[in-house]
C-alpha positions, 0 to 999 in steps of 0.5 A, a space after each residue: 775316073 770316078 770311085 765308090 766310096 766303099 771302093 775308096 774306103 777299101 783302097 785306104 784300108 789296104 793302104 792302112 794294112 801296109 803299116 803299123 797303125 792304132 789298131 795293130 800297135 802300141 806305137 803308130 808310125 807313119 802319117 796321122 793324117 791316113 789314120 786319124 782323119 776320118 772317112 768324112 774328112 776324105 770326101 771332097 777329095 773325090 770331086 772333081 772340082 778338088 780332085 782335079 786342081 794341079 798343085 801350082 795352079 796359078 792364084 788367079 785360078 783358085 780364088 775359090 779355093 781360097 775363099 773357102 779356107 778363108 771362110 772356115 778359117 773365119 768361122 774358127 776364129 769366130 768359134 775359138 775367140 783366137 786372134 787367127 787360125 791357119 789351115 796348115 800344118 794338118 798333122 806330124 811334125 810341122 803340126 807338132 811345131 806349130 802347136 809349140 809355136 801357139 804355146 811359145 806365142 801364148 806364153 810371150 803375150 804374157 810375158 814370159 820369155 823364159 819358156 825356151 826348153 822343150 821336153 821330149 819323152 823317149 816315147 815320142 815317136 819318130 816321124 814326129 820330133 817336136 812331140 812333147 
C-alpha cells in the first residue's frame, strides 16, 4: 500500500492531536522522535525497500542495511573528529543515557573519575529519567 506523502503527513498530525505535544504544552510528553523528527526524516520510511524489511531479518539479508549505517556513521565520524559514532539511541531515555555515558567517557579520557552524581531537576519529564 502506497501513501502520499501529504496523506502520511495528515496520518502523524492526528497522531500528534492524541497527545500533549510542543505545540499545545508546557511539558511534552510522550515520543520525541514523533515530534521532533522532521518530515524529511520520515521519507524513507515509505520505500519499499525500507518499509518492507521484517525486524528479524537474517543479517546475511540486509548487508545493505548495514552498509548504509556504517557509511553515515563514518561520515559523522569524519565531520565531528569523534573516535566513533553509533546510530542507536535516537531519542528518550536510552538517548538521554547514552548522552550521559559520552560525558562519563569524556571525563574518564581525562582522568576524572569522581564524576559519579547526576542531577535530575523536578522539571525532567517522565518518559525521560536520565534528564539532566
Amino acid at each position: 500500500m502506497k501513501f502520499s506523502e501529504t496523506n502520511m503527513m495528515r496520518y502523524i498530525q492526528r497522531l500528534a492531536d492524541k497527545d500533549l505535544s510542543l505545540t499545545n504544552s508546557m511539558i511534552p510528553l510522550g515520543s520525541c522522535t514523533m515530534k521532533l523528527n522532521s518530515a524529511i526524516c520520515m521519507i524513507p520510511i515509505t520505500w519499499d525497500g525500507f518499509a518492507n524489511l521484517h525486524p528479524y531479518v537474517p543479517i546475511e539479508q540486509a548487508q545493505g542495511f548495514h552498509q548504509l549505517i556504517e557509511e553515515i556513521e563514518d561520515n559523522l565520524v569524519a565531520i565531528t573528529q569523534y573516535d566513533a559514532m553509533s546510530s542507536q539511541p535516537h531519542s528518550g531515555a536510552t538517548g538521554e543515557y547514552a548522552g550521559l555515558m559520552a560525558i562519563k567517557k569524556y571525563h574518564e579520557s581525562r582522568g576524572d573519575f569522581q564524576r559519579d552524581i547526576c542531577l535530575c531537576p523536578t522539571s525532567a519529564h517522565g518518559t525521560n529519567p536520565a534528564t539532566a
